[in-house]
C-alpha positions in Angstrom: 57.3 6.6 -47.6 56.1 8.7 -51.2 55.0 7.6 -54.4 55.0 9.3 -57.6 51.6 8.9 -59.1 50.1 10.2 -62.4 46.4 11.5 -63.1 45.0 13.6 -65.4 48.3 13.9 -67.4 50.1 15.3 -64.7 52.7 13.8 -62.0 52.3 14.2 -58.1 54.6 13.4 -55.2 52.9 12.1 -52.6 53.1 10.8 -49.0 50.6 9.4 -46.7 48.4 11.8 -45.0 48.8 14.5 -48.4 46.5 16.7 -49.2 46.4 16.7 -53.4 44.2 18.5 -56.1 43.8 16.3 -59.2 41.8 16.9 -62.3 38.5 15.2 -62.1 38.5 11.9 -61.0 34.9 10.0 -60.6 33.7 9.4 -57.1 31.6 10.8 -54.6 33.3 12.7 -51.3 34.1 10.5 -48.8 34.6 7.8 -51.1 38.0 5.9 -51.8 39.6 6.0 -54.9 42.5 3.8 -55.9 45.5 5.6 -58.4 46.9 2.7 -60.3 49.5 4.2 -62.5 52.2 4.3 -59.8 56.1 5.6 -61.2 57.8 5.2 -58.1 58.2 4.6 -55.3 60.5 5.5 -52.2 61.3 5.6 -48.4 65.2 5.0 -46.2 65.5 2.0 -47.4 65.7 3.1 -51.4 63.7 3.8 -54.3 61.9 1.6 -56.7 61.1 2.8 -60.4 58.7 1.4 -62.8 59.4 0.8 -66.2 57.3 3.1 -66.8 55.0 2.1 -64.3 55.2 -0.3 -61.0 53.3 -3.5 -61.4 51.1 -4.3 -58.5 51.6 -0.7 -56.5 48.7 1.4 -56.2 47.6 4.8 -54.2 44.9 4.5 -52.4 42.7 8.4 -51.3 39.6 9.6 -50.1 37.6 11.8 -51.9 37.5 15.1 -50.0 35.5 17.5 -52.5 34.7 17.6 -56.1 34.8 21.2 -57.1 35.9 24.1 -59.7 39.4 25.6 -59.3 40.0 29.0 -59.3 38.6 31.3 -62.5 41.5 32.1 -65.0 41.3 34.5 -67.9 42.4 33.3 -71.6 42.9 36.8 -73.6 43.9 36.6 -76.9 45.3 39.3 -79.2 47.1 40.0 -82.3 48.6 43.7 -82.3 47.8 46.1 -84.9 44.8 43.7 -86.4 42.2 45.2 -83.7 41.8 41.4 -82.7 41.1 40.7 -79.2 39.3 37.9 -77.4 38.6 37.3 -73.5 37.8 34.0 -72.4 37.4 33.1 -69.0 37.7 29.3 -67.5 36.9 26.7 -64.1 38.4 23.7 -63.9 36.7 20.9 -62.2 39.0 19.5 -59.1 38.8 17.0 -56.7 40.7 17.1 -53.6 42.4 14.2 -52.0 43.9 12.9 -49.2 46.1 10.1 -49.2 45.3 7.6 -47.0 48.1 4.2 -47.8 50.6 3.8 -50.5 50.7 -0.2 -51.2 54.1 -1.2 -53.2 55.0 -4.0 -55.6 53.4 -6.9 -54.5 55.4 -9.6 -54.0 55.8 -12.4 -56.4 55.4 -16.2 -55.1 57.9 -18.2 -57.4 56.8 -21.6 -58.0 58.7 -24.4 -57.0 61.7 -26.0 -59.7 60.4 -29.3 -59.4 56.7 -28.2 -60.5 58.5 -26.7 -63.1 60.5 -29.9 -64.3 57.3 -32.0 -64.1 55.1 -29.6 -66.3 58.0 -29.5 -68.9 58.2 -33.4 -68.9 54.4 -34.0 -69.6 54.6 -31.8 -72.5 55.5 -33.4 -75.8 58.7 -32.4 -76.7 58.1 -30.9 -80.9 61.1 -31.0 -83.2 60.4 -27.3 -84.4 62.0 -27.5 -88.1 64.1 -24.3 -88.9 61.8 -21.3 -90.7 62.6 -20.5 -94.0 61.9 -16.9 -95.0 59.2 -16.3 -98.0 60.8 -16.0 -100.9 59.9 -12.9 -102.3 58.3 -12.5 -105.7 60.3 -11.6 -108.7 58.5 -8.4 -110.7 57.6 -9.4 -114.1 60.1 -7.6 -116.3 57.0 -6.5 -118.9 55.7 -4.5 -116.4 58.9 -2.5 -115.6 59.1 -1.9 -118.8 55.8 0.0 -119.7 56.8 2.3 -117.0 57.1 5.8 -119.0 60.5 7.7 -117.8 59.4 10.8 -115.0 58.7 13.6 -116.8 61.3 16.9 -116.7 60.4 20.2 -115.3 59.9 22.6 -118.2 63.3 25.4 -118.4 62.1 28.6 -116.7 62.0 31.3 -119.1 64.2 34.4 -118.6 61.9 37.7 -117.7 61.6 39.9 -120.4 64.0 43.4 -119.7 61.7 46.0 -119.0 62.8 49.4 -121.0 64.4 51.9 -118.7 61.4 55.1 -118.4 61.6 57.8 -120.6 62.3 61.4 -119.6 61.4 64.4 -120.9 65.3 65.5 -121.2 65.7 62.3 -122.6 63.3 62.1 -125.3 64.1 65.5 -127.1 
């Protein structure tokens, strides 16, 4: 059996007995953890997907280690401004291991003649149909004093600039 689980904005496949590194979750190590937001869910028999999650089905993982993740370097640069920045960062991790993947729990449906008894003791209302609010004419004064939008001024033509003057030119 595998879920698909999401934590810390990222998606993992999973099976019992995994091995996972997730962004930090709260917990001590050795200390079980419970991953709520389920997507799916599968083994032989078939697959089950949430819309977007599964209701009921949870992850449940012990907390191996809380930890930082490898260093990686951020280096910045924009060529041929002599601009350069190095930037180095550690993510915290923890490390889990997946202990039982628990699927959609199942739902007790309650019996049609509970049902039927429930609707009977309830008064029965006569719902008259909705009418839809009438909307409010605008007075007509008021449209009126709008002033008209105002034109964009003509663009003016650039002057012609004079052609330059040589020296064979001007004797």
């Amino acid at each position: 059996m595998f879920a698909v689980v999401k934590t810390g904005g990222k998606q993992y496949r999973v099976a019992e007995g995994d091995v996972i590194k997730v962004e930090k979750l709260d917990g001590e190590t050795g200390k079980n953890v419970t991953l709520d937001e389920v997507l799916m869910i599968g083994d032989d028999k078939g697959v089950k997907v949430g819309e977007p999650l599964l209701k009921g089905a949870n992850v449940t993982a012990e907390v191996l280690e809380q930890k930082k993740d490898k260093k990686i370097t951020v280096f910045k640069k924009k060529r041929r401004h002599n601009y350069r920045r190095k930037k180095g960062h550690r993510q915290e991790i923890t490390v889990l291991r997946v202990k039982k993947i628990a699927a959609t729990a199942a739902k007790k449906a309650a019996p049609k003649a509970a049902q039927k008894t429930e609707a009977e003791k309830a008064p029965a209302k006569e719902a008259a149909p909705k009418k839809a609010p009438a909307k409010k004419a605008a007075p007509k004064a008021a449209a009126a004093k709008k002033a008209p939008a105002k034109k964009a001024p003509a663009k003016k033509a650039a002057p012609k600039k004079a052609a330059p003057k040589t020296k064979a030119a001007a004797k």
